[in-house]
C-alpha positions in Angstrom: 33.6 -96.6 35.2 36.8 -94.3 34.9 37.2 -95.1 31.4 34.0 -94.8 30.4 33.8 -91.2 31.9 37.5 -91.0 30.3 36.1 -91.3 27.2 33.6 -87.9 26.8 36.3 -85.9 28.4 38.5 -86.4 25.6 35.8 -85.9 23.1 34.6 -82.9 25.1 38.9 -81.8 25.1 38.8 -82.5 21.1 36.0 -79.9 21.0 37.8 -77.2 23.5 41.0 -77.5 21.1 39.0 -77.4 17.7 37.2 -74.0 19.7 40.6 -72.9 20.9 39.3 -72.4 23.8 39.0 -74.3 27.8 35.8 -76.1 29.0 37.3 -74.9 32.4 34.9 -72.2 33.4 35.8 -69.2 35.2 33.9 -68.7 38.8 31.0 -67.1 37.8 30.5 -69.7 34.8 30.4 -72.0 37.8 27.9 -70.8 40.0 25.8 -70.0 37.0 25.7 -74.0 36.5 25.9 -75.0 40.1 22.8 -73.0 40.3 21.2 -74.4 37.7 21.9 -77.8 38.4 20.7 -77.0 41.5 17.5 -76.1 40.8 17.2 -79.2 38.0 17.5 -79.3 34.6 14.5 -78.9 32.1 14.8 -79.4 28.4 12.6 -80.8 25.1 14.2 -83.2 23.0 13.4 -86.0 20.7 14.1 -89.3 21.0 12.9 -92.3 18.7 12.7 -95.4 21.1 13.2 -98.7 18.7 11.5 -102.1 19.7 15.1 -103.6 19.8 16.5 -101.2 22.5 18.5 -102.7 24.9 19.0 -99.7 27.0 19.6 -100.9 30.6 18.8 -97.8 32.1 16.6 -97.5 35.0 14.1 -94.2 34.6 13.5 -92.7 37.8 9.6 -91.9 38.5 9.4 -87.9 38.7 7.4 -87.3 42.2 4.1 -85.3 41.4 4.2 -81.5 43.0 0.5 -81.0 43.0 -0.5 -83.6 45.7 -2.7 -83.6 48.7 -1.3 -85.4 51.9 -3.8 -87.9 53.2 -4.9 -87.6 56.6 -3.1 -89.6 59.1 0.0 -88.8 57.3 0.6 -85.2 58.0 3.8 -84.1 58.5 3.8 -80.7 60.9 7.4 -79.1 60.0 6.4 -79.3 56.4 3.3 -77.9 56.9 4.7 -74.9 59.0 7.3 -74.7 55.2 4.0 -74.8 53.2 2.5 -71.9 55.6 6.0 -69.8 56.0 6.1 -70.2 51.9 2.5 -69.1 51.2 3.3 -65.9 53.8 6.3 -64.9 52.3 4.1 -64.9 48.9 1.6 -63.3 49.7 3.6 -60.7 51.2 5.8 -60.7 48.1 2.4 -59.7 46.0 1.2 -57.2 48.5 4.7 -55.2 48.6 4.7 -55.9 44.5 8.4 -55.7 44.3 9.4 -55.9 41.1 12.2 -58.3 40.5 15.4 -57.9 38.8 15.9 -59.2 35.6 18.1 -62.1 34.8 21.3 -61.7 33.0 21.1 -63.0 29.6 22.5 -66.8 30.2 25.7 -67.2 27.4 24.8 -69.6 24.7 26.2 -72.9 25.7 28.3 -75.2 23.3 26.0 -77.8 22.7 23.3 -75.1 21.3 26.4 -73.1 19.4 27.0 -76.2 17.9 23.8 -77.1 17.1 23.1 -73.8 15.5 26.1 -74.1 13.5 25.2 -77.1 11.6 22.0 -75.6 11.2 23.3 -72.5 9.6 25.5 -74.7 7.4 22.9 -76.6 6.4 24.7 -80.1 7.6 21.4 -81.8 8.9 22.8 -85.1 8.9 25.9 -84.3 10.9 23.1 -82.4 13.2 21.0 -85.7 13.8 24.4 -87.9 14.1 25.6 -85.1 16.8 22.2 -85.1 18.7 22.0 -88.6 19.2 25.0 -89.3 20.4 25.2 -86.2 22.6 21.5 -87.0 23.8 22.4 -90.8 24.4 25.9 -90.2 26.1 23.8 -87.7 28.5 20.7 -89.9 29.4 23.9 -92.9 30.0 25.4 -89.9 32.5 28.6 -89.7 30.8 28.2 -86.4 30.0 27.2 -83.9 32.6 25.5 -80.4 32.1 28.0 -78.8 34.4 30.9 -80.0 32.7 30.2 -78.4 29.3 30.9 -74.5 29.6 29.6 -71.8 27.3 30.5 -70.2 24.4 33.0 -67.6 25.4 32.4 -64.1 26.0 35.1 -62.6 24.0 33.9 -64.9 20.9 30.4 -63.6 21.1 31.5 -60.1 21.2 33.5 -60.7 18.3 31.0 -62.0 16.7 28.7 -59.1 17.6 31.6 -56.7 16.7 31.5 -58.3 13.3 27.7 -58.1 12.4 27.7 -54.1 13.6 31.0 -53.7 11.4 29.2 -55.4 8.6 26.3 -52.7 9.3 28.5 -49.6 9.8 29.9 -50.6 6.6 26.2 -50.6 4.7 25.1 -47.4 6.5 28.8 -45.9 5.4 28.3 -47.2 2.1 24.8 -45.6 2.2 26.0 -42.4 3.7 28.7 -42.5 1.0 26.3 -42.3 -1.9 24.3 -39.4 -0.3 27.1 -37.1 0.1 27.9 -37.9 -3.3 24.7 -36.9 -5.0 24.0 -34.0 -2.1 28.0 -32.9 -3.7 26.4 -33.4 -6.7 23.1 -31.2 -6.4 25.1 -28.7 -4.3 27.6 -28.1 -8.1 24.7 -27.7 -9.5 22.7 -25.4 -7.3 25.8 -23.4 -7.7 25.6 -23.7 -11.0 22.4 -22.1 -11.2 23.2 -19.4 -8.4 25.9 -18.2 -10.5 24.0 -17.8 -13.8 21.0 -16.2 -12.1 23.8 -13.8 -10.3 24.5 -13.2 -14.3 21.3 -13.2 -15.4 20.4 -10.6 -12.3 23.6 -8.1 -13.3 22.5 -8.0 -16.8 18.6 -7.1 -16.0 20.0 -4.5 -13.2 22.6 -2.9 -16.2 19.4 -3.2 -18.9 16.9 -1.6 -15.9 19.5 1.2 -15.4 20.1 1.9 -19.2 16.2 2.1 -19.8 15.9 4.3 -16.8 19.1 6.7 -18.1 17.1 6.8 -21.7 13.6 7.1 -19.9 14.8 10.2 -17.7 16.4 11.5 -21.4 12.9 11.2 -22.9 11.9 13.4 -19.9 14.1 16.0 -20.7 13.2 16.0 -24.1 9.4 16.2 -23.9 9.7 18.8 -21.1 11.4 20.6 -23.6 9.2 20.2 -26.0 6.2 20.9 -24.1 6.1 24.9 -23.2 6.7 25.1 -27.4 3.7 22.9 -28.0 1.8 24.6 -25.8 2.7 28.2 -27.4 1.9 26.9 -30.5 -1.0 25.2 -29.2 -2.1 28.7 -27.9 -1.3 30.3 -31.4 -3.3 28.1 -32.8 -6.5 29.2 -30.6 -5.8 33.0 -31.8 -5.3 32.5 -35.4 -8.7 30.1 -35.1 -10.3 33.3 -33.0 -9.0 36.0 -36.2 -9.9 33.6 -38.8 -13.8 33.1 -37.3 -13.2 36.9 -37.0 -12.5 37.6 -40.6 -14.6 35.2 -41.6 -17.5 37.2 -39.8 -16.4 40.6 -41.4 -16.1 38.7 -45.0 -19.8 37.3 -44.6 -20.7 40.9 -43.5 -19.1 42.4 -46.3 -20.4 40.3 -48.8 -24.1 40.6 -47.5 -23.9 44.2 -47.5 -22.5 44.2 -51.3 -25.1 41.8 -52.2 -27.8 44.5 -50.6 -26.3 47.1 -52.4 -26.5 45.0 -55.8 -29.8 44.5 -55.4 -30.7 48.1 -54.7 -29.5 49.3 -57.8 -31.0 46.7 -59.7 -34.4 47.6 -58.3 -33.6 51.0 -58.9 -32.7 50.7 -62.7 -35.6 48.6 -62.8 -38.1 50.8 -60.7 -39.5 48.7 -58.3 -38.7 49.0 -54.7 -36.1 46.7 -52.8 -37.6 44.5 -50.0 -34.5 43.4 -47.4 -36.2 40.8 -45.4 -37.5 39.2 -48.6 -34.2 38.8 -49.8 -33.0 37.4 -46.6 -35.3 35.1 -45.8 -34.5 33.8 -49.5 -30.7 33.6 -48.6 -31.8 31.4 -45.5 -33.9 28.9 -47.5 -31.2 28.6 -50.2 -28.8 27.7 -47.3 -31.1 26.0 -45.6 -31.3 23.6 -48.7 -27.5 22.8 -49.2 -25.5 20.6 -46.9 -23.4 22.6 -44.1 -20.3 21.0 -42.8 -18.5 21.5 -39.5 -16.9 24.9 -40.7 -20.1 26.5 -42.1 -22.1 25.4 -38.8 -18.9 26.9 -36.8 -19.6 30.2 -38.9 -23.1 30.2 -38.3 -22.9 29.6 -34.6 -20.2 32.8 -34.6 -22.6 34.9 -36.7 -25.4 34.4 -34.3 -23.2 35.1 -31.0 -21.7 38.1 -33.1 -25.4 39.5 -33.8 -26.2 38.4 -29.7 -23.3 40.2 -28.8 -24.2 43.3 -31.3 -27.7 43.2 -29.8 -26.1 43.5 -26.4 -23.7 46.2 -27.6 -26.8 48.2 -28.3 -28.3 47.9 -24.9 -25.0 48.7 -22.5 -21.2 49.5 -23.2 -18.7 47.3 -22.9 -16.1 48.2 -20.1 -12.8 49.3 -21.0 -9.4 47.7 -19.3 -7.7 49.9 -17.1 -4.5 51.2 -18.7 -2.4 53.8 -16.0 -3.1 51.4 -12.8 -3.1 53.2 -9.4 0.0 52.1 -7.8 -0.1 49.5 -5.3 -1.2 50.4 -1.7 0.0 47.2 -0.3 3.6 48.1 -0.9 3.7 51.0 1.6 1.6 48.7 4.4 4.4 46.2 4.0 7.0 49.2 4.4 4.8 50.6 7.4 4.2 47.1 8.9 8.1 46.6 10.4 6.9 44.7 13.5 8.1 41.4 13.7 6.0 38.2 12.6 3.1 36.8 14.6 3.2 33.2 15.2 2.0 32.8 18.6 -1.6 32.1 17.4 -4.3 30.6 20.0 -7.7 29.4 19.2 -10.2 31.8 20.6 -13.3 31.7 18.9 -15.8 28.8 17.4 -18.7 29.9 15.1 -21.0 27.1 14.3 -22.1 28.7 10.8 -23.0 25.7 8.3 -24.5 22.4 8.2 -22.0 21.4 5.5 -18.7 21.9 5.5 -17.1 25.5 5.1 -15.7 26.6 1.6 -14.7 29.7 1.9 -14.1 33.0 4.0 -13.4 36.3 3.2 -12.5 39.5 4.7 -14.3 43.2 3.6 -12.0 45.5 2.5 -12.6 48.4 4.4 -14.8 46.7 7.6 -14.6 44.1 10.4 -17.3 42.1 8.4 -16.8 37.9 7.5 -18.1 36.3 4.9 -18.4 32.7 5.2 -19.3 30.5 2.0 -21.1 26.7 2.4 -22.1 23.5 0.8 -25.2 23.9 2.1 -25.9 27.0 -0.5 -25.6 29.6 1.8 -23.3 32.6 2.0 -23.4 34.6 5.7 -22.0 37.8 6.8 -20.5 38.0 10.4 -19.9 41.0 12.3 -16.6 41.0 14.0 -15.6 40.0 17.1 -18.6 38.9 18.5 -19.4 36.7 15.6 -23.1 37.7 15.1 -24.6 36.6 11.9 -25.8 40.6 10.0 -27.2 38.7 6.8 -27.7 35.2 5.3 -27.7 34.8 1.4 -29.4 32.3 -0.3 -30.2 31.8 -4.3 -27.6 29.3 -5.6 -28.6 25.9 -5.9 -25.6 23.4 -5.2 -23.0 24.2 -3.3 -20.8 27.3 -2.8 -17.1 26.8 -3.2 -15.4 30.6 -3.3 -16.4 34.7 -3.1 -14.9 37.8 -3.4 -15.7 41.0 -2.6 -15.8 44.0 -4.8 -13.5 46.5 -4.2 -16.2 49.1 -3.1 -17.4 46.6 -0.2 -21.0 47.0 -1.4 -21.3 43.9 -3.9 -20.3 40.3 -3.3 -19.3 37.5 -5.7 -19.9 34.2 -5.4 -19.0 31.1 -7.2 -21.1 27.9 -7.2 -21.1 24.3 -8.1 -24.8 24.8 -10.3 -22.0 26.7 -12.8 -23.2 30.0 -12.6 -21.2 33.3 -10.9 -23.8 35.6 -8.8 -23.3 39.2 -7.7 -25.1 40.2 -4.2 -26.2 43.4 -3.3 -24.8 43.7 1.0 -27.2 45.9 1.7 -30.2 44.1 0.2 -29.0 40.7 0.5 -30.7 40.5 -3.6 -28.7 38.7 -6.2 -28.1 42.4 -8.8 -26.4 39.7 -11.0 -26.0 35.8 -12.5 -23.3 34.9 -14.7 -23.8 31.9 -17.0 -21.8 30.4 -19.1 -19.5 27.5 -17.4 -20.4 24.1 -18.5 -19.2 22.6 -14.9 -19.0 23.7 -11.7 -17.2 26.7 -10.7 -14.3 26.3 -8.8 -13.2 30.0 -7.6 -13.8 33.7 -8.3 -12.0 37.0 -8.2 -12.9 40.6 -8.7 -10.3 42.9 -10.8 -9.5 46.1 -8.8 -11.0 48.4 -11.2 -14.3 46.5 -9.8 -15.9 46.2 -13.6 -14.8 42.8 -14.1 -15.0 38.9 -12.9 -13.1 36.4 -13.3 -14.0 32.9 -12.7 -12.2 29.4 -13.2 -14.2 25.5 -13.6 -13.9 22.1 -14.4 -14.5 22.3 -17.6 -11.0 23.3 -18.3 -11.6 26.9 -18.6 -11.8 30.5 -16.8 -13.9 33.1 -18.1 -14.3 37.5 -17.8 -17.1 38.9 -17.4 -18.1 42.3 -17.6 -20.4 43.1 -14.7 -21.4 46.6 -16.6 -22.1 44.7 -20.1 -23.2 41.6 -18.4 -21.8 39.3 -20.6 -18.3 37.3 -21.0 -15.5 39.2 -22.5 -13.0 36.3 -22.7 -13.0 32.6 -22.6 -9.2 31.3 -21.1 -8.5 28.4 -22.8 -5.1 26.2 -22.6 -5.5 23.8 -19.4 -6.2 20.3 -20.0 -7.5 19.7 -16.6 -9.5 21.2 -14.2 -9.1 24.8 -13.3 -9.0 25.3 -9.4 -8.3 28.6 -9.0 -7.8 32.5 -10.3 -6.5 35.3 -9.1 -6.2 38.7 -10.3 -2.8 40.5 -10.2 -3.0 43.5 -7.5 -3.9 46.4 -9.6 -3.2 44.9 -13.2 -5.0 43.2 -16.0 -2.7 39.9 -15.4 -4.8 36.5 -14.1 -3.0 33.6 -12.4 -4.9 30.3 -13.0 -3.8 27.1 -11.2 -5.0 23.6 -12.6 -4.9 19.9 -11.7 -2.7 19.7 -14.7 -0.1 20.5 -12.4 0.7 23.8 -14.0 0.0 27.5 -12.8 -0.5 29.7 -16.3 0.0 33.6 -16.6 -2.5 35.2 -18.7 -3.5 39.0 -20.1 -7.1 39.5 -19.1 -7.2 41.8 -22.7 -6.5 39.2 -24.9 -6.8 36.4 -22.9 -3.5 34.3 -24.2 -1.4 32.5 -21.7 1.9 34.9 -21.4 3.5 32.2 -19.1 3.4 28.6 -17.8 5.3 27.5 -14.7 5.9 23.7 -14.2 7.2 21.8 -11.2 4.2 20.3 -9.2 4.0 16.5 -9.3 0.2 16.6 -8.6 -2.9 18.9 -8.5 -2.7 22.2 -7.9 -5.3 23.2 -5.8 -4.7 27.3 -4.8 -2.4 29.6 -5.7 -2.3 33.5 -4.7 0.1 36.5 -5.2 1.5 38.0 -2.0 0.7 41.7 -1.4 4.0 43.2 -2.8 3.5 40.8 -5.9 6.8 39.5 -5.7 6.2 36.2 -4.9 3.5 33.7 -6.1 2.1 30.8 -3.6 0.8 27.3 -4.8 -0.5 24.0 -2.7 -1.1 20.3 -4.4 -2.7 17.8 -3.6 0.0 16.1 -1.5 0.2 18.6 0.4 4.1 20.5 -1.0 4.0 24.2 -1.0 6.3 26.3 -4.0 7.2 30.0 -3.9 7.9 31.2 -6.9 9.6 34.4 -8.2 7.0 36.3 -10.1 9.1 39.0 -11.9 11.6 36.2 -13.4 9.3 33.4 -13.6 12.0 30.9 -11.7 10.8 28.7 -8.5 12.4 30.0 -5.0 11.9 26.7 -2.6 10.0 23.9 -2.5 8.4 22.9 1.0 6.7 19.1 1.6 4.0 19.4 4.5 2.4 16.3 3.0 0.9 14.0 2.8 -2.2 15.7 3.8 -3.5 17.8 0.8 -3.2 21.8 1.2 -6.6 22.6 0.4 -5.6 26.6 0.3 -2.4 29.3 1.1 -3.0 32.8 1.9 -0.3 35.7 3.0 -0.5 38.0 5.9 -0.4 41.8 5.5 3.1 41.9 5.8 4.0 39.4 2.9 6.1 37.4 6.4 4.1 34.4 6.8 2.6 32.5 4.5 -0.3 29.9 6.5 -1.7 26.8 4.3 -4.9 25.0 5.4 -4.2 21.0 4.8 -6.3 18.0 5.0 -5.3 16.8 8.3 -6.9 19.3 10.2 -4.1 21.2 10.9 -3.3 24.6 10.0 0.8 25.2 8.5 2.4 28.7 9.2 5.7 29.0 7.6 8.2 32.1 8.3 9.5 32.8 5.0 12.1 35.0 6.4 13.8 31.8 8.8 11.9 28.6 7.4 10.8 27.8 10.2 7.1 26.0 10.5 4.7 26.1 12.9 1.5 24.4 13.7 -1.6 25.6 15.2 -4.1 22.5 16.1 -7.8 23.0 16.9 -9.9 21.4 14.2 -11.3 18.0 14.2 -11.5 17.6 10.7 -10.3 19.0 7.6 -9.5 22.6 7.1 -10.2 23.8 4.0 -10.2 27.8 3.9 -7.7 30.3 5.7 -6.8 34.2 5.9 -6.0 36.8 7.9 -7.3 39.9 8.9 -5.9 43.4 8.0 -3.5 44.2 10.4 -2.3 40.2 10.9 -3.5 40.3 14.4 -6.0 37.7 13.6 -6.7 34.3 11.6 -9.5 33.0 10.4 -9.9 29.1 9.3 -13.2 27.6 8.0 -13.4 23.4 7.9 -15.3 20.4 7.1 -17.5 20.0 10.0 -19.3 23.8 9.5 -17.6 26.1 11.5 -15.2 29.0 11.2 -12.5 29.6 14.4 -11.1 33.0 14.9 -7.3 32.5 16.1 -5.1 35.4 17.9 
């Protein structure tokens, strides 16, 4: 029996040496199997039983757990076990501990080998093997316990391997994405760099076309005043040439008269005018007329209005020796220092619409307010209380003026038309018509026998309130015309346009003496101040220019914008200079220091200042229909 046990030890040693390795397990090895063996061994194989077996082995009957002990029989310590067990159980569930896992059992050599000779595919070798080892285990040659497991180190290596074989793949893989992420990162730098290029050279090109675009500029501002002049020169020599044209067609008519008064004469028969006019006006009624003969026409019948009205009143004659200026010795009087200290003190509710326009008599403490809501009212000072309430235009009022007596009021009105007001009466004496748009503004020449009047239809007109007709038709802006202004005691107009330009023009001839450029956007006022040094203009964005008026040059340019300055006026002294703007709030700037200050009291837009005489007080008119006194 030694021998024959002899026998698989030295097959099982053959194996160990072949493995390079000891079957001897180490301590835990052993208790693993001592445990196992322990608890019995349970396995599946397959075994093909011949009919000539002569296997003399005696098979043990395997006792049948699930049986019942008959009565009689009972055993009472195992019973107490079977009790003790099912107690410990059931306490087990209740107290649902939660077991430790078992350590994953090594692979033993019987299934390493096995899974070898699968893997190599030697199936023969692996029924040969199974046999025997099957056989030599059922004879109890070969014990479980004896046959150790695969070692540890040998796994490992083996695990070692496969994730080497995998760090390799993913380093492989890793390899080939830095390679094409090196790859798109050359060529994203590739195209950074020419778009760096292809940025410089747009930047050089945007900064040469800018260069040649400010150049063009400078040119066509250069151009522009001589266009203009010639522009204007143009308008005269079209004015002389209508002119002369007129006397010609004159002329000739009277020479034709005469011709046919000495051939009735000779003849002896009697010379019938109309006749031979009315004859004239078939003939030409026959033929064609172009644009120039229906330009002549339209002149001969304005000159015979104009003749017809030259009949029935005398045309007024342009003052030539002016009275000096009275506002030069009230600025030489007036030493006392500026007034900016300006509180709100009274509120008039006057107007339904919004406020256009105030204006201060010239002799009393009397208001006039102007409305959109068509109405003109006179205030007496301070109290405020309304003295008379004109009514006769029919759209809105947007600027008046007084004459310089204080007896007569102008005012101008979007239904295009310029009225004169009797203050006594409250009567319109006067209506002026000849705009094609609304009037914008209005002013009354210090003489007092003429008004001048600027509209959106690009032009200003004179008027000659003894005549009652227009003297002079202002033509040059190519925008609207927002306001006029008459020169203190002078025949010189300033206009101010939304072509961003202020013109200088001689109310005798009416051409444009001088143009003054430098506002980006419409100008909405301008004024002289009461020296007439100076000349003050507002845009639409709300930046203020002073300009030198004797040499034509700008003095400073002041930003209060956004808002849009709806209107500048001058106190008495010619010191401050106070601009109504958009945002409600009125804009006092010291000319002497620069300095700006801010008086705040409207809700809503302000669209008309002034001051009274002496400065003391300032008067504001806005959007929601009322006029504040400030002092």
């Amino acid at each position: 029996m030694a021998a024959q046990r002899g026998i698989p030890s030295s097959a099982v040693r053959v194996l160990e040496e072949a493995l390079g390795m000891g079957l001897t397990a180490a301590g835990d090895a052993r208790d693993t199997a001592d445990a196992v063996a322990a608890e019995g061994a349970y396995y599946l194989e397959q075994v093909t039983i011949t009919e000539a077996s002569e296997d003399d082995y005696e098979y043990e009957e395997i006792p049948d757990d699930n049986f019942s002990i008959p009565e009689g029989e009972e055993d009472l310590a195992k019973a107490i076990q079977m009790a003790q067990e099912q107690a410990t159980d059931t306490e087990i569930l209740e107290r649902k501990t939660v077991l430790p896992s078992k350590p994953a059992v090594p692979e033993v050599i019987e299934d390493f080998l096995c899974n070898f000779l699968i893997k190599m595919g030697m199936t023969r070798t692996l029924d040969c093997f199974q046999s025997e080892w099957y056989e030599l285990i059922q004879k109890g040659v070969t014990e479980l316990r004896t046959v150790g497991n695969v070692p540890d180190v040998y796994t490992q290596i083996m695990l070692l391997e496969n994730e080497n074989k995998n760090l390799k793949k993913d380093l492989k893989h890793y390899k080939q994405a830095a390679d094409k992420a090196r790859e798109d990162l050359l060529k994203i730098q590739k195209e950074r760099d020419f778009h760096r290029m292809h940025h410089k050279r747009i930047v050089q090109e945007k900064n040469k076309l800018i260069n040649d675009l400010k150049g063009l500029k400078l040119h066509y501002a250069s151009y522009e005043p001589t266009i203009r002049v010639l522009h204007e020169k143009h308008h005269t020599l079209l004015k002389e040439k209508m002119l002369t044209s007129l006397e010609r067609d004159k002329v000739v008519g009277q020479i034709s008269g005469l011709q046919e008064i000495l051939k009735n004469v000779e003849i002896g028969h009697s010379y019938h005018a109309p006749e031979m006019k009315v004859g004239r006006s078939r003939e030409k009624e026959n033929t064609p007329e172009g644009p120039t003969q229906k330009g002549l026409r339209e002149a001969r019948e304005q000159n015979k209005c104009k003749t017809k009205m030259k009949g029935n009143t005398k045309d007024s004659e342009f003052p030539i020796d002016m009275q000096p200026n009275a506002n030069l010795n009230v600025c030489k009087e007036n030493l006392s220092p500026a007034k900016f200290d300006y509180k709100l003190k009274n509120i008039f509710r006057l107007h339904e619409l919004p406020v256009s326009c105030v204006s201060m008599h010239p002799h009393k403490d009397i208001l006039v307010s102007c409305g959109e809501d068509r109405l003109w009212k006179v205030l007496g000072l301070p109290k405020g209380n309304v003295l008379l309430t004109g009514f006769g235009h029919t759209d809105w009022l947007s600027d008046c003026c007084f004459h310089p007596s204080g007896n007569t009021l102008a005012t101008s009105s979007g239904d295009t038309t310029v009225k004169l007001w009797d203050l006594c009466k409250g009567d319109c004496i006067l209506t002026f018509e000849g705009h094609s748009h609304a009037v914008w503004s209005c002013t009354c020449h210090s003489c007092g026998n003429f008004v001048a009047s600027s509209s959106l239809d690009k032009t200003s007109k004179i008027w000659d309130v003894n005549s009652e007709r227009c003297r002079c038709t202002l033509y040059g802006h190519t925008d609207s015309v927002n306001s006029i202004e008459f020169f203190p005691f002078s025949n010189t107009l300033l206009t101010s346009s939304a072509d961003k330009t202020l013109s200088i023009w001689d109310a005798r001839t009416g051409i444009c003496e001088q143009s003054l450029y430098g506002h980006m956007h419409s100008i909405n006022d301008a004024i002289f101040d009461p020296r007439g040094h100076m000349i003050a203009s507002c845009d639409a964005r709300g930046v203020t220019k002073l300009w030198d008026f004797r040499k034509l040059l700008p003095i400073v340019s002041i930003d209060i914008g956004p808002s849009p300055g709806n209107e500048v006026n001058f106190d008495s002294s010619g010191r401050v200079l106070a601009q109504a703007s958009g945002n409600g709030v009125i804009h006092l700037l010291d000319l002497k220091s620069g300095e700006i200050h801010k008086l705040m009291g409207h809700e809503s837009e302000v669209h008309t200042v002034m001051f009274s005489h002496d400065g003391e007080i300032l008067f504001s008119g806005g959007s929601d229909g009322t006029v504040r006194t400030w002092s």
